[in-house]
Backbone bond lengths (Angstrom), bond angles and torsions (degrees), N, CA, C in turn:
res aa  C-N    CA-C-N  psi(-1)  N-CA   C-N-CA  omega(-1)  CA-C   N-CA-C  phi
1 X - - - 1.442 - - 1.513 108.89 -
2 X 1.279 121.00 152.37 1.373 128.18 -177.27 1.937 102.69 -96.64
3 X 1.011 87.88 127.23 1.784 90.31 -176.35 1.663 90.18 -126.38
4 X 1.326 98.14 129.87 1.771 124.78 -169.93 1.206 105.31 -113.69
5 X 1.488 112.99 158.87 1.528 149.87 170.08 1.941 101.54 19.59
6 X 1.299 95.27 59.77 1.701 97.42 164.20 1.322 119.45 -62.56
7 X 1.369 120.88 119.48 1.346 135.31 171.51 1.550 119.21 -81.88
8 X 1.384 120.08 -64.03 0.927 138.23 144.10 1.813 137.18 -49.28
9 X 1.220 111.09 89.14 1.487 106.81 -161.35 1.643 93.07 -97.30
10 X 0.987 142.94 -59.56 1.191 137.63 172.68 1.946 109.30 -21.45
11 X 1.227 80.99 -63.57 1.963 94.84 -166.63 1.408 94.59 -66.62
12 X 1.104 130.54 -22.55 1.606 120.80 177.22 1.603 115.58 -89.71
13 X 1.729 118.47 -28.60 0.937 90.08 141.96 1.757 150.68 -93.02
14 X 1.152 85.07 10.97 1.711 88.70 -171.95 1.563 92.90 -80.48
15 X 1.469 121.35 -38.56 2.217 114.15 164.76 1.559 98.92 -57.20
16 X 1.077 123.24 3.34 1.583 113.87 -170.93 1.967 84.75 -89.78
17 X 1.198 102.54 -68.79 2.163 126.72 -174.98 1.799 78.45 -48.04
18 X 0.640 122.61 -76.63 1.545 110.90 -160.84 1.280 150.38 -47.32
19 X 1.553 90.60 2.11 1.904 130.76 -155.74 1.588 90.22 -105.84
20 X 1.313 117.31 145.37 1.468 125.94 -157.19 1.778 98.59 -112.03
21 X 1.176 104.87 -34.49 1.566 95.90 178.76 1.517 103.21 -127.44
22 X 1.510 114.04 179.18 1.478 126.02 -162.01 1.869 108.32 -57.52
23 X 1.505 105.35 139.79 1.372 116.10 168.62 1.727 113.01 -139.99
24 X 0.982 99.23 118.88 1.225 124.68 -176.27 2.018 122.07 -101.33
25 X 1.464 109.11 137.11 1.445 133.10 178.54 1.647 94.87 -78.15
26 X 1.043 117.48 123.30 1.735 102.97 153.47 1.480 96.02 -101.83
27 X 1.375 123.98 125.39 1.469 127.14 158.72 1.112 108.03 -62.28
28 X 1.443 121.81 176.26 1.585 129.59 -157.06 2.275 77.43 -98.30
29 X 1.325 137.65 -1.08 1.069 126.66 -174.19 1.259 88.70 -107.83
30 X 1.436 145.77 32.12 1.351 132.86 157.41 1.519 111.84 90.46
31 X 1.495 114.12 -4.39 1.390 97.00 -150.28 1.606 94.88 -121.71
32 X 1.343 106.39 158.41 1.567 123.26 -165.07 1.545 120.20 -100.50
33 X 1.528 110.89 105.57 1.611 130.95 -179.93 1.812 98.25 -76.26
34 X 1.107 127.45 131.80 1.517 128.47 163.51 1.739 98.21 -92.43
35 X 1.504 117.74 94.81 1.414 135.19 -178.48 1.876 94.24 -60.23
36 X 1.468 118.82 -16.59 1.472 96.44 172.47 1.094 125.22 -74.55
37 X 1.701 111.87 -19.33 1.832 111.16 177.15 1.725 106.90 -71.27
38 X 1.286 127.33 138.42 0.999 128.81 135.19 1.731 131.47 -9.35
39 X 1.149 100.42 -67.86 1.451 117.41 -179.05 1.279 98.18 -59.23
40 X 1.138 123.09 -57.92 1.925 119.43 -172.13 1.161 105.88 -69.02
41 X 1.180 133.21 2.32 1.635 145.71 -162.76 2.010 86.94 -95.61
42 X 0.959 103.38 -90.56 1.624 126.51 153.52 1.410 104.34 12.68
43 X 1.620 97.42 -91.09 1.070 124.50 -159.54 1.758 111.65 -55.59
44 X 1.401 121.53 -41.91 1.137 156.69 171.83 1.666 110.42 -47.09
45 X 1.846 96.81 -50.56 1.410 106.10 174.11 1.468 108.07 -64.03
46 X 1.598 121.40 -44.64 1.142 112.41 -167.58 1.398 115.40 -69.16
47 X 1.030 120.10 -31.86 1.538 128.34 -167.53 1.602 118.56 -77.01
48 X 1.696 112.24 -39.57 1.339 106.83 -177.26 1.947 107.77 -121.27
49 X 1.870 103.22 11.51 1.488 90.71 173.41 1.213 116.72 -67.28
50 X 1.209 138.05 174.16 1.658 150.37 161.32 1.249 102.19 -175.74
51 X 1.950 122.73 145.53 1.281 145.18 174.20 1.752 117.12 22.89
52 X 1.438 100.89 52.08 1.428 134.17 -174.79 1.243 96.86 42.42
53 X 1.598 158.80 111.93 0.899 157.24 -124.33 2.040 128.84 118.92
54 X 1.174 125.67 101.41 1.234 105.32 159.81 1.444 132.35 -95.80
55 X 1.427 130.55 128.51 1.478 117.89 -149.70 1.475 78.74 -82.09
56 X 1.172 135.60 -112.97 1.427 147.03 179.73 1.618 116.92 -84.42
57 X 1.537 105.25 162.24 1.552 126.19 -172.39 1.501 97.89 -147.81
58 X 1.192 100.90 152.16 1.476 117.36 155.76 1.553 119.11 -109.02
59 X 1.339 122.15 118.85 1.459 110.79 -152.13 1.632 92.99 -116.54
60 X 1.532 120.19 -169.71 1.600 110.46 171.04 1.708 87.23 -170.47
61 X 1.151 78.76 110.33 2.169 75.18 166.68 1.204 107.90 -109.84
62 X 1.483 115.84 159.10 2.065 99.97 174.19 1.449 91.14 -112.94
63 X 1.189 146.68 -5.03 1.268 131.40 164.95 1.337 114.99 -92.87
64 X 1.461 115.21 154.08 1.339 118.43 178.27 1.435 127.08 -80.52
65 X 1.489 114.32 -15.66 1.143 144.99 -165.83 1.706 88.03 -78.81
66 X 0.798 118.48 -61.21 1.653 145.40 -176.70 1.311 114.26 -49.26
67 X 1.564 110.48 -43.95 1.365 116.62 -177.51 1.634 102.15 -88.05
68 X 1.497 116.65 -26.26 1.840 110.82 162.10 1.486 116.19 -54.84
69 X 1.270 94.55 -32.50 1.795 92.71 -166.82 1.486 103.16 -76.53
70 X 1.373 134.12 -46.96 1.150 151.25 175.82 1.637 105.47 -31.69
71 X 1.574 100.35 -52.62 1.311 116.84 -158.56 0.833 104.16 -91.80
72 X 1.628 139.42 -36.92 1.631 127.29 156.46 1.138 122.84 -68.01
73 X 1.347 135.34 12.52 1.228 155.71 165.99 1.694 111.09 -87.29
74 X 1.365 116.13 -38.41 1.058 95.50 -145.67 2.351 76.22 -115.66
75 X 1.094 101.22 26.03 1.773 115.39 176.86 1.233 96.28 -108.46
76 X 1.244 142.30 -46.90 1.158 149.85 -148.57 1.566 125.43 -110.48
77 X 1.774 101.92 -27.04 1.229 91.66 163.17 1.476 157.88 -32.09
C-alpha cells in the first residue's frame, strides 16, 4: 500500500510497534526494510526524511489487522 504525506512520524511509527505481524518498506531499489526493527526505523528515517514530513512510502503488512491500523492511521492523522 502507498502510505502518503506523514506528518506525524513518531505516531506512525509507534502504529508501526503496535502491528502484530511483519511490515515492511519497499525502497524505490526493490528491496525490503522490516519497519519493526528499530534500526530499519533509523535507517528509513535517514533515507526518505525531508522538511519533517514523509511525502510517500511503500508499505506491506501481511496481516489484515495491520493493514486497518495502517489505514486508520493514515485517515486520522
Amino acid at each position: 500500500m502507498k502510505v502518503e504525506n506523514i506528518k506525524d512520524i513518531n505516531k506512525f511509527f509507534s502504529v508501526i510497534d503496535s502491528c502484530t505481524g511483519r511490515v515492511e518498506l519497499v525502497t524505490g531499489e526493490g528491496d525490503r526494510l522490516n519497519l519493526k526493527s528499530k534500526l530499519s526505523q533509523y535507517v528509513s528515517l535517514v533515507n526518505i526524511f525531508s522538511n519533517g514530513e514523509i511525502p510517500e512510502l511503500e508499505v506491506v503488512a501481511y496481516e489484515p489487522e495491520d493493514t486497518k491500523r495502517l489505514i486508520d492511521f493514515m485517515i486520522n492523522q
